[in-house]
C-alpha positions as CSV (number, residue, x, y, z in Angstrom):
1,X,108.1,95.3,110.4
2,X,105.2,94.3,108.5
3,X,105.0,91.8,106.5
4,X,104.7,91.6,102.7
5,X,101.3,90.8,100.8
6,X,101.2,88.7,98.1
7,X,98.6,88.1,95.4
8,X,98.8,84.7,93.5
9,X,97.1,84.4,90.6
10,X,97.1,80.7,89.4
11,X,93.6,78.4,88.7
12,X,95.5,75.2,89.9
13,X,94.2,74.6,93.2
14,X,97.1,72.6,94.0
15,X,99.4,74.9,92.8
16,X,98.1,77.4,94.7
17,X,97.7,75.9,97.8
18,X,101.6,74.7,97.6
19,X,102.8,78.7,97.0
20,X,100.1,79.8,99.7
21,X,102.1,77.4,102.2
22,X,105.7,78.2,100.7
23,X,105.5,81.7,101.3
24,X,103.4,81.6,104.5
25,X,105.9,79.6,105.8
26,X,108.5,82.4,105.4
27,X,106.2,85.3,106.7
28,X,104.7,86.6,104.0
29,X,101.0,87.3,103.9
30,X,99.0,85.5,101.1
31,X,96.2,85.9,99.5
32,X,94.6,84.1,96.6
33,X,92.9,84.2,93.5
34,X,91.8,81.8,90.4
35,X,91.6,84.4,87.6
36,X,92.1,88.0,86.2
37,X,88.1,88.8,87.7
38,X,88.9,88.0,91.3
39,X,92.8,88.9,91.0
40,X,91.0,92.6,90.2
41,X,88.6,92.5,93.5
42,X,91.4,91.5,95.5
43,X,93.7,94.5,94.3
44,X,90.9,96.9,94.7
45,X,90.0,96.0,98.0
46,X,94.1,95.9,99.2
47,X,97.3,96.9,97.0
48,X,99.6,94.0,97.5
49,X,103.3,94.6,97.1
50,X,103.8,91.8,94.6
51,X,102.1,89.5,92.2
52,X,102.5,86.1,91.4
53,X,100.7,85.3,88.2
54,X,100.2,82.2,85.6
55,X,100.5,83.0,82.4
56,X,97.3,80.8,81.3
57,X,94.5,81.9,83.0
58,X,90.8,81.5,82.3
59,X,89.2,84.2,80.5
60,X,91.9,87.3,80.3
61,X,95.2,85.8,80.2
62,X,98.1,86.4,82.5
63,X,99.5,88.3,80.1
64,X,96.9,90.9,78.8
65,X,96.0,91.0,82.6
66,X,99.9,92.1,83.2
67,X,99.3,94.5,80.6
68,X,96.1,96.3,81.9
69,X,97.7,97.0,85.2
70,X,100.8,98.2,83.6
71,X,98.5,101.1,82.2
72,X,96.5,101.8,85.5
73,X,98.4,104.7,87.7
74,X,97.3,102.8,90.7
75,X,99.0,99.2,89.7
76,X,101.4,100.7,86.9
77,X,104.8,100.0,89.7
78,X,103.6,96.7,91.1
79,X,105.8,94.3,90.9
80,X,104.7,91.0,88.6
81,X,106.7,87.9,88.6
82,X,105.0,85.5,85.5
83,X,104.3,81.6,86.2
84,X,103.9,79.7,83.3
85,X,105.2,75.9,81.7
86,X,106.2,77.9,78.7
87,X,110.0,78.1,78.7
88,X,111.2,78.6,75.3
89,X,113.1,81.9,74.9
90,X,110.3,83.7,72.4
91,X,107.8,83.4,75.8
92,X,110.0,84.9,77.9
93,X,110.5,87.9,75.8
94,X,107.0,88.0,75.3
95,X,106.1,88.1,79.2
96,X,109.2,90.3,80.3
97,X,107.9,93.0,77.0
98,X,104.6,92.5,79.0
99,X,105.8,94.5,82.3
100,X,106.4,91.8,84.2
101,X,109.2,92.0,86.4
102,X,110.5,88.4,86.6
103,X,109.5,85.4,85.0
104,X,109.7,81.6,86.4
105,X,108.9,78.7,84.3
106,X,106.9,75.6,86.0
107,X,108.0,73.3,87.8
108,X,110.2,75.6,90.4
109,X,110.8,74.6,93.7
110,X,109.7,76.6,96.6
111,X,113.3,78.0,97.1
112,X,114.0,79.2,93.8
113,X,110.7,81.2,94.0
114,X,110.8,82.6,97.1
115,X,114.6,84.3,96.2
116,X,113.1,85.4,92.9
117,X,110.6,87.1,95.4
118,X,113.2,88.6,97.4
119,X,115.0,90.0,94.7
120,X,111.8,91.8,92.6
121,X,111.3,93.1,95.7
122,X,114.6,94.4,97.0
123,X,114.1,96.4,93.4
124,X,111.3,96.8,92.4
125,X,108.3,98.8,93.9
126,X,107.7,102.6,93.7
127,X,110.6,104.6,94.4
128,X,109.0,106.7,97.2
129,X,108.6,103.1,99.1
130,X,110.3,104.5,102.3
131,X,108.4,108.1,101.9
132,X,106.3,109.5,104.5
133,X,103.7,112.2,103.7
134,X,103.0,114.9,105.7
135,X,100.5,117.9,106.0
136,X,99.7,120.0,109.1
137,X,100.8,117.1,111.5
138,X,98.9,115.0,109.6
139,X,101.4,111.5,108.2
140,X,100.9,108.8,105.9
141,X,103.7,106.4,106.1
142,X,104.2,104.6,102.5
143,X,106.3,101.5,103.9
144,X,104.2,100.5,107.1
145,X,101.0,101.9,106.0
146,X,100.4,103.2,109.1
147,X,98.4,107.0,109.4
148,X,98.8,109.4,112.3
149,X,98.1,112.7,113.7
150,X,100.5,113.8,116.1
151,X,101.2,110.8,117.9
152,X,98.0,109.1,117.6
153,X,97.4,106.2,115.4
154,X,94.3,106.4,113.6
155,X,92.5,103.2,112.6
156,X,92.4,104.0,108.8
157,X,90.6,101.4,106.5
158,X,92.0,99.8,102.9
159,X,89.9,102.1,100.6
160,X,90.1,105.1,103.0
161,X,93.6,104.9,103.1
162,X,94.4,105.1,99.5
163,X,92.3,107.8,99.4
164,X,93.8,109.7,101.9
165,X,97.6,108.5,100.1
166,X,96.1,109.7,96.6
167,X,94.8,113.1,98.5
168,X,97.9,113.8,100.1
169,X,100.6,112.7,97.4
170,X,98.2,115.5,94.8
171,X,96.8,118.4,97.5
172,X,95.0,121.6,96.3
173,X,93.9,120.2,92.9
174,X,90.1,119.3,92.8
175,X,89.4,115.6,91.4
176,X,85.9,115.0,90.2
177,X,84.2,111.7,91.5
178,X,84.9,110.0,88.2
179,X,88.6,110.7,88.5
180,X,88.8,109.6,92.2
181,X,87.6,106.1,90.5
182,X,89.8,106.0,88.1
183,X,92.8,106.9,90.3
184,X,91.9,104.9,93.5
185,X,89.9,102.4,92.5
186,X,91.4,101.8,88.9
187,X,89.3,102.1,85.8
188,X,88.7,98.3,85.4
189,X,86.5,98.4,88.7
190,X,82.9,98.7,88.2
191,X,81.4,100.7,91.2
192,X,78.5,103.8,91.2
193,X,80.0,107.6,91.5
194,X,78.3,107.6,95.1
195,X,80.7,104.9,96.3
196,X,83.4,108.1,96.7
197,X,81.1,109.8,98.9
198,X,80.6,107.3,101.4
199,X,84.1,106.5,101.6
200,X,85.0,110.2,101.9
201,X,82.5,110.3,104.8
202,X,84.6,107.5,106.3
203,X,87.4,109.3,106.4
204,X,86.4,112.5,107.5
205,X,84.9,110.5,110.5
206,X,88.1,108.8,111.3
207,X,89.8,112.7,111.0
208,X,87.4,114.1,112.2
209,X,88.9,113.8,116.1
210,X,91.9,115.6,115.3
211,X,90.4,118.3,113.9
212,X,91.9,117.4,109.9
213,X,88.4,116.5,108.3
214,X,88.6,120.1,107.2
215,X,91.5,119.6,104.6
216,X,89.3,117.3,102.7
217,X,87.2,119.6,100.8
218,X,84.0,119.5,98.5
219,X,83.9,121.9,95.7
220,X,80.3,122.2,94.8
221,X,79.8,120.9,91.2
222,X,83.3,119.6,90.8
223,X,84.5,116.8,93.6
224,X,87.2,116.8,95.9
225,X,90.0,118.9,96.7
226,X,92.6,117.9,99.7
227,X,93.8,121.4,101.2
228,X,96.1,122.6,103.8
229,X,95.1,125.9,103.4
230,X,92.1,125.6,106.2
């Protein structure tokens, strides 16, 4: 079973450091970030499957940075559990209206977070968590992350992946470039239009064994279309 990534986003050092060790100690797989700029890069290079995040951040707050994911299709079902000292009733109200999905006031002992952890997660997430996708032999399993053809694993990178899970959860409808950004990378991302073409070319290399490189499809003057119908 693999385990479950974490992002914390807190600009305490110490505090960090402490929830790092917490939750490693209990097999979950951490990483970390100090504000809303790097909490971004982190998500766009790998989805975690929950976020720790501190309310008073540098720059964006926790709070209006809860609020932008909640409006991006790729982050809108992550799960967000709010840190903050604030623990007057008006403040949790305010994070909770927020999107967040739990909300623990500083200090908390290690315990107490990691069972608030549990919990989010035994709930929360997208509902098609357990969902495999399928097409032509092709599979993309949603809970281990893991892509195969036949019985072959294929060794799938972060971005390629979910491109492939975006392809194959919307086939036969043709996304332009811009859209692909938007939907994979999230609109708060920065990168050049071209960035989808060399990650499609990944891809395709990595399919291209098996013979399924086919059912990604250009559509001259338009973008991308994921097809079975090869």
């Amino acid at each position: 079973m693999n385990a479950k990534h974490i992002l914390i986003v807190e600009d305490e050092q110490p505090i960090r450091e402490m929830i790092s060790f917490a939750l490693a100690g209990v097999g979950y797989e951490v990483r970390e970030a100090a504000d809303a700029r790097q909490a971004q890069a982190a998500i766009s290079e790998r989805l975690p499957d929950l976020i720790l995040l501190d309310w008073m951040l540098p720059g964006i707050s926790g709070i209006d940075f809860a609020r932008r994911l909640k409006k991006e299709d790729l982050t809108r079902e992550l799960p967000i559990i709010m840190l903050t000292a604030r623990a007057e009733e008006e403040d949790k109200v305010q994070g909770l209206e927020s999107g967040t999905d739990d909300y623990i006031t500083k200090p908390f002992s290690p315990r107490e977070l990691v069972a608030r952890i549990r919990a989010v997660l035994r709930r929360g997430g997208p509902a098609a968590e357990d969902e495999i996708l399928h097409a032509n032999g092709l599979s993309l399993d949603l809970a281990s992350h893991r892509v195969s053809a036949g019985e072959a694993l294929l060794d799938v990178g972060p971005t390629e992946y979910r491109l492939l899970e975006f392809f194959m959860s919307h086939p036969e409808r043709v996304y332009s470039r811009g859209q692909l950004l938007d939907r994979v990378w999230g609109s708060n991302v920065y990168v050049e239009e071209r960035t989808v073409d060399v990650h499609i070319r990944r891809l395709r290399k990595v399919l291209e064994p098996h013979g399924y490189e086919v059912m990604i499809q250009t559509v001259r003057g338009a973008g991308y279309r994921f097809s079975t119908r090869i």
